[in-house]
N, C-alpha and C positions, 0 to 999 in steps of 0.2 A: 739460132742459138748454138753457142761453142759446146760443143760434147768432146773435146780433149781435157781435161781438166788434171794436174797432178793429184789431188786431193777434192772427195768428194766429201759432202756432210751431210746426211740424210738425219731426220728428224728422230730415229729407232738407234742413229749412232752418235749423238753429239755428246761426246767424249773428251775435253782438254787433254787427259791422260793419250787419247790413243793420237791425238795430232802430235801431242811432246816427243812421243815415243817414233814416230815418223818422222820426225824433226831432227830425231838426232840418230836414226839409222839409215837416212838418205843425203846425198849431197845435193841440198835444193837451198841455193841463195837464192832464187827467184819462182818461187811457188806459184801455181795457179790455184785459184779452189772454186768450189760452187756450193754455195750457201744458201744458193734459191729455195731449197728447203723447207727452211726455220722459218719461224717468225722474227718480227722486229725487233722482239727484245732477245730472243736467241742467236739472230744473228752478232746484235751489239755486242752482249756478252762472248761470245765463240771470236769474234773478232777484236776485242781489245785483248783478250786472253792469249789467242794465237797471235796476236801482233808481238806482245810481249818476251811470248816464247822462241818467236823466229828471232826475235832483235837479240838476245841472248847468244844464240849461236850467229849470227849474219847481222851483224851493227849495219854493213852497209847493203845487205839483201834488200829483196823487194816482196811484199805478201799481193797479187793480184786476185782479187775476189768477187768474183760472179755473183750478183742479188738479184732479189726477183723483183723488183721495184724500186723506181725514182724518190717515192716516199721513203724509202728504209736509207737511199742513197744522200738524200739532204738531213736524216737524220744523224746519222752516222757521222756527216764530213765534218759538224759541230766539234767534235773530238778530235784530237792532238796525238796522229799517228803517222810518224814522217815513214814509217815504212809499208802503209798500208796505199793500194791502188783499188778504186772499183769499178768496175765493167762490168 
């Protein structure tokens, strides 16, 4: 498992407000995160959310994000997120 991750999300901190706010006090067009976390529907939500926020600042950035399952990963690819990757 990768343990470098720019951006972690643990279940006691899933915050929009505190990803935006890292978002726009770091120079990351190409963010790593670990989402392994959440659940299914926490992840989706935390990742269409931050998808939306990084493409505001980086149209042509990339969001890479770490989940704890294959399941959450064929859920997820369902949705229309050209700047999201997941691993």
């Amino acid at each position: 498992m990768r343990k470098n991750f720019d951006y972690k999300v643990e279940n006691n901190s899933f915050k929009i407000e505190k990803f935006s706010k890292y978002i726009n006090t770091h120079n990351c067009p190409v963010l790593t995160m670990d989402l392994s976390d959440l659940n299914i529907f926490d992840t989706l939500k935390f990742m269409v959310l931050c998808s939306a926020c990084h493409y505001k600042k980086y149209p042509e950035g990339k969001l890479k994000c770490y989940i704890s399952s294959d399941d959450i990963k064929s859920f997820i690819s369902t949705f229309t997120t050209g700047n999201l990757e997941l691993v």
